[in-house]
C-alpha positions as CSV (number, residue, x, y, z in Angstrom):
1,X,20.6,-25.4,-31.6
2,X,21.4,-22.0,-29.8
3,X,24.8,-20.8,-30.4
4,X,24.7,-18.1,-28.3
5,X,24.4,-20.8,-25.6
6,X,27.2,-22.6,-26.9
7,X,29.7,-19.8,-27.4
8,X,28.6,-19.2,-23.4
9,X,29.4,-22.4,-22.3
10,X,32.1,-23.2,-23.9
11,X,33.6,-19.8,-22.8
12,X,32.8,-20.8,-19.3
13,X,34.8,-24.2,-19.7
14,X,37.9,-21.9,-20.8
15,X,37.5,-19.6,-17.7
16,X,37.2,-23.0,-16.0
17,X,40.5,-24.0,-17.3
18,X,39.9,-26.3,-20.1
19,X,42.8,-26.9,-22.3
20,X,41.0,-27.0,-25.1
21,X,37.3,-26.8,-26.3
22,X,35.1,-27.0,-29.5
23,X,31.5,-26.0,-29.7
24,X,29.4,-26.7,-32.5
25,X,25.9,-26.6,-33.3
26,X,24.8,-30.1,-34.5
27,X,20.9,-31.4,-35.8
28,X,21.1,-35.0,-34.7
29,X,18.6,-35.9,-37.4
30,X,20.6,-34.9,-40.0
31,X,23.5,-37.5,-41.0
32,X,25.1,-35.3,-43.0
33,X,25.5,-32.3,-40.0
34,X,26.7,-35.3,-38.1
35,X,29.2,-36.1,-40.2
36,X,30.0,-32.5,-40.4
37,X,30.1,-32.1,-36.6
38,X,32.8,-34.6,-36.0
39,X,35.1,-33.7,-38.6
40,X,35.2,-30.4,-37.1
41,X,35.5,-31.4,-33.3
42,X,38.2,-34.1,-34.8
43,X,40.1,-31.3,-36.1
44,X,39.7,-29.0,-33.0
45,X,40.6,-32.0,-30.4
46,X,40.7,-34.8,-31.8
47,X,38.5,-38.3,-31.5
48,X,36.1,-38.2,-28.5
49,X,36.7,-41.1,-26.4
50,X,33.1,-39.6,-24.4
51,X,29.6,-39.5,-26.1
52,X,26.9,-38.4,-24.6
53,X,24.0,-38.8,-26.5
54,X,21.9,-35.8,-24.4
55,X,19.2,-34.4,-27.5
56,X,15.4,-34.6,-26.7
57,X,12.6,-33.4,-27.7
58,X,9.1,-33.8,-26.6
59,X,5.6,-31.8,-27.5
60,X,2.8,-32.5,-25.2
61,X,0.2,-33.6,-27.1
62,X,-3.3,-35.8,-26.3
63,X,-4.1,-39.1,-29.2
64,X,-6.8,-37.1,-31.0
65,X,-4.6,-34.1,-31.5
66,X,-1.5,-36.0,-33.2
67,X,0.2,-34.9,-35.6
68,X,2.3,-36.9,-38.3
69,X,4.9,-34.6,-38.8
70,X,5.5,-33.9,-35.3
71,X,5.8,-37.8,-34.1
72,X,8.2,-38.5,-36.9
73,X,10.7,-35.3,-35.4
74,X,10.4,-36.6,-31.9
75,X,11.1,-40.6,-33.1
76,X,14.5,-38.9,-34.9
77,X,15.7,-36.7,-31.8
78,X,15.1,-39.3,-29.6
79,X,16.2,-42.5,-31.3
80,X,17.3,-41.9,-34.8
81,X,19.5,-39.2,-33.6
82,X,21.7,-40.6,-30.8
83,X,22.0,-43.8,-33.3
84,X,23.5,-41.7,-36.4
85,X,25.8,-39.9,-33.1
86,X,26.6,-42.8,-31.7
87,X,27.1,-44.6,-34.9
88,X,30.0,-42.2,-36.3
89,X,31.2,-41.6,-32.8
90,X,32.2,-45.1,-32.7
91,X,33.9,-45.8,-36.1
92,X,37.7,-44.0,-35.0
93,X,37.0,-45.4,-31.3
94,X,37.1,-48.9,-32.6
95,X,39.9,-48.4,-35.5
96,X,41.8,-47.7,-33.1
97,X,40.7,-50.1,-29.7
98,X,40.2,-46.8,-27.7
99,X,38.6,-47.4,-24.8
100,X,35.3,-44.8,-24.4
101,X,32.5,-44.0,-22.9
102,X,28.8,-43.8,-24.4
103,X,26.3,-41.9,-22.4
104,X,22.8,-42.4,-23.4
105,X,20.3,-40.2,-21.4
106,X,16.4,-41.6,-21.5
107,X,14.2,-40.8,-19.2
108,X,11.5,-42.4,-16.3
109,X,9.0,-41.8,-19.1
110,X,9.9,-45.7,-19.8
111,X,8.6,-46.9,-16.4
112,X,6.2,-44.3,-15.7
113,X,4.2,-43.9,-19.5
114,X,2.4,-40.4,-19.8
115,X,-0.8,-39.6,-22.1
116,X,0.7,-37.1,-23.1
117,X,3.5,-37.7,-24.4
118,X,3.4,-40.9,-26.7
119,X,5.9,-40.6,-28.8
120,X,8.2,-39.7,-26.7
121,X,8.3,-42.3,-24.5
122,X,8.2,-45.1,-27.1
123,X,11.3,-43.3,-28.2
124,X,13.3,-43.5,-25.1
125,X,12.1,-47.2,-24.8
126,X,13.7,-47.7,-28.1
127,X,16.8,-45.8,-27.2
128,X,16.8,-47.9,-24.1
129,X,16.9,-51.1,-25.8
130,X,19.2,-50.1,-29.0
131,X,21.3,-49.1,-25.6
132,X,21.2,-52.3,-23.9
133,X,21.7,-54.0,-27.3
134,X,24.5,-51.7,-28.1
135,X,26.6,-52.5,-25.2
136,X,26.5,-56.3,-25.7
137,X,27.5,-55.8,-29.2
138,X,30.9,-53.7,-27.6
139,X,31.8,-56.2,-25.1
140,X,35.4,-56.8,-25.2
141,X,36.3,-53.8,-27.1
142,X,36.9,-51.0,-24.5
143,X,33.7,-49.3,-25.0
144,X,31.0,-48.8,-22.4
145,X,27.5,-47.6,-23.1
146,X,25.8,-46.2,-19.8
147,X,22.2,-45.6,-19.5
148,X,21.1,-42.3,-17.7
149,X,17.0,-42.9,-16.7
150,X,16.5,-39.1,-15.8
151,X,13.1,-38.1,-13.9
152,X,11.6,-35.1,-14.3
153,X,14.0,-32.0,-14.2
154,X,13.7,-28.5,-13.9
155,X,14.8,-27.2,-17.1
156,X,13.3,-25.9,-20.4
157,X,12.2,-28.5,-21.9
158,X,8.6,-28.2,-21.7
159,X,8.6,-24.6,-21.2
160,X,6.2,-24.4,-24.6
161,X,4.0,-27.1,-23.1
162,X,0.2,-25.6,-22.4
163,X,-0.5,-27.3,-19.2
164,X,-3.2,-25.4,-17.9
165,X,-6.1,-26.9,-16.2
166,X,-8.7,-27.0,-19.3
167,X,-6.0,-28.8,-21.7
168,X,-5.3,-31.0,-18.7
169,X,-9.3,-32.3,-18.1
170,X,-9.2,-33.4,-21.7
């Protein structure tokens, strides 16, 4: 989403030594900028035999004050969105029997529901499960799918959140 951020990063990986690196912005909602995406890190690298399925999104937001629009973008960051990844990742991966790795990040929002943030943890629940399903469906093929449950981080995620004490007594 912020190619400026990309174009750093990946610049860092060079300086690291990388042999080789592609960065490209990519809406996870979109199938078409998916598709888009991974033709273009194809090219550049070739098939990625490690997904990591790492987009998120999350507004704070109490029942009352709900919006439709909002709940359906934070069901397809969430879920939708690493399915459509994961989905086209897979299809060289298994025309070919290359072993790989998919990375599925959710969060302790499964365990540990919050008021506040409804939507987003029924997402991760459902990324959870289509995860768990996801690697029976692999078995035997090469393919692992690995579920990251990440607690809360200090990043800026919810750096748009208003968390002061009067939305809080609500």
């Amino acid at each position: 989403r912020r190619e400026d951020r990309l174009a750093e990063t990946a610049e860092k990986a060079r300086v690291a030594g990388a042999a080789a690196v592609y960065a490209g912005p990519l809406d996870v909602t979109d199938e078409a900028a998916v598709g888009r995406f991974f033709e273009a890190s194809e090219n550049a690298l070739g098939t990625a035999d490690v997904i990591v399925n790492n987009a998120g999104a999350s507004r704070f937001h109490w029942l009352a004050e709900t919006d439709a629009r909002w709940l359906r973008s934070e069901i397809e960051t969430n879920l939708i969105g690493p399915i459509l990844v994961t989905q086209r990742a897979l299809a060289p991966l298994l025309a070919t029997g290359t072993p790989a790795d998919v990375v599925v990040l959710s969060s302790d929002a499964v365990r540990r529901p919050r008021p506040g943030q409804l939507a987003y943890g029924a997402s991760k629940a459902g990324l959870e499960n289509y995860a768990e399903a996801l690697g029976m469906a692999l078995e035997g093929t090469g393919i692992r799918v690995i579920r990251l449950r990440v607690g809360p981080t200090i990043t800026e995620f919810a750096v748009a959140w208003d968390l002061t004490d009067e939305t809080m007594r609500k």
